[in-house]
Every structure is written in C-alpha cells, then in structure tokens.
C-alpha positions as CSV (number, residue, x, y, z in Angstrom):
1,X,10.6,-9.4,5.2
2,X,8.3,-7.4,3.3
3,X,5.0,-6.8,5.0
4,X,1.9,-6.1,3.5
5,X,-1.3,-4.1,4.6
6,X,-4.2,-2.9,2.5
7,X,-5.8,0.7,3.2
8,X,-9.2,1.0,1.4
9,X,-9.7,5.0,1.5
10,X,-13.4,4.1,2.8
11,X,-15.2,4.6,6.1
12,X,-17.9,2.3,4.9
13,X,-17.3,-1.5,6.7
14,X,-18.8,-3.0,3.9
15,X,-16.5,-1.7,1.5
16,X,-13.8,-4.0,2.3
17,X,-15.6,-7.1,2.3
18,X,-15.0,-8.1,-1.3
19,X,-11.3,-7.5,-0.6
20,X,-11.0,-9.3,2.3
21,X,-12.3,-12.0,0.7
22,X,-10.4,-12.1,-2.0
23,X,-6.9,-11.5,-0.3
24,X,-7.9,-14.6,2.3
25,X,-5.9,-13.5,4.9
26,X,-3.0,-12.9,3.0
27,X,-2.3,-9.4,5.0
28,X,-4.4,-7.3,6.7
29,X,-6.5,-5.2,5.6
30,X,-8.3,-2.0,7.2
31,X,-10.7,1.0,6.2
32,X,-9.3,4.5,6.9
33,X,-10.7,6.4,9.4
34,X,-9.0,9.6,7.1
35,X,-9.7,9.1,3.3
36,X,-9.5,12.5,2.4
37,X,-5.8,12.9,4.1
38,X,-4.8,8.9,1.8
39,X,-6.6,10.8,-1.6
40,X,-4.1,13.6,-0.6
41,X,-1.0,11.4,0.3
42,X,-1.6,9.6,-3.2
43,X,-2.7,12.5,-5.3
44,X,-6.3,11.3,-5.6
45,X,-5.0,7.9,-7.6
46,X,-6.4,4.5,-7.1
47,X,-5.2,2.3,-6.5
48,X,-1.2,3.1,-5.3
49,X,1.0,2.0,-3.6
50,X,3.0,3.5,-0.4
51,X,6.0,1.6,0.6
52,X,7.6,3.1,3.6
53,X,10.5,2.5,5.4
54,X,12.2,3.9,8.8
55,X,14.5,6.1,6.9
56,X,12.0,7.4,3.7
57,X,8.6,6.2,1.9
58,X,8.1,6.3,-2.0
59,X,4.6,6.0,-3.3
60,X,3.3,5.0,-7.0
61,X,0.2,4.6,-9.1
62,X,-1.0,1.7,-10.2
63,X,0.3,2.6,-13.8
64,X,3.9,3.3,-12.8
65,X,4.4,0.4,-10.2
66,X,6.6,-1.6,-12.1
67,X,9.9,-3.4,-12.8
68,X,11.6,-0.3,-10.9
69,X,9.7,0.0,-8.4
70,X,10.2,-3.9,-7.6
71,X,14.2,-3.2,-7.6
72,X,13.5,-0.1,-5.7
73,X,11.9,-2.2,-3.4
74,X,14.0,-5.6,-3.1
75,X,17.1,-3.2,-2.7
76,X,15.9,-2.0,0.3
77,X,14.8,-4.8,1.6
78,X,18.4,-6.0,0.8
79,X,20.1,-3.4,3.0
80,X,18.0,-3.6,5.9
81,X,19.4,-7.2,6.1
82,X,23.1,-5.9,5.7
C-alpha cells in the first residue's frame, strides 16, 4: 500500500486550507515546521515529490514525475509484497 502525505513548505496554518479542502481527506496533510531544510531536500522546486522507502528515497519535480517515476514506484511497491 502506497501511502500518501502532503508537506506544504509553510508555517502559515492558513496556507493549507485550500489544499485540505481540495484533497477531502484523501491523505493527510501538514505544514512544516522546517521549510527551509524541504526547499533544500527538493532543490528549491515546487511542487515535488519525495517517495521514501526503508531501504532509499528518490525525489522528483513536478516536470520529471512521470511514466518512470510511476514504474519506479509500482516496482517497489511490488517487492515489498514479495
């Protein structure tokens, strides 16, 4: 099982509220008490995606999260279950 949670690199509250929203419970969804240290992690691009696992993590931009990075991820997923 894949799970899902939303970091928005803000300490404002009110920053999320259009996302939670939107998602509707979906997954969760949180502020970051350290947005500088997520603009680091991600090299300052927004949005991206982190997908971590126990052995390694991979992280992408919004431009290059695509059809590999979906076999990247189901693979994984795939030998966890084996």
């Amino acid at each position: 099982m894949l799970r899902v949670h939303y970091i928005v690199c803000s300490t404002d509250q009110t920053s999320i509220l259009d996302y939670k929203k939107e998602i509707n419970g979906a997954f969760s969804i949180e502020n970051t008490k350290v947005p500088k240290k997520w603009a680091k992690i991600v090299n300052g691009r927004f949005p991206s995606f982190v997908y971590v696992t126990a052995k390694n993590s991979k992280i992408w931009s919004n431009e290059g999260f695509g059809v590999r990075a979906k076999d990247a991820i189901e693979s994984s997923l795939k030998e966890s279950f084996n």
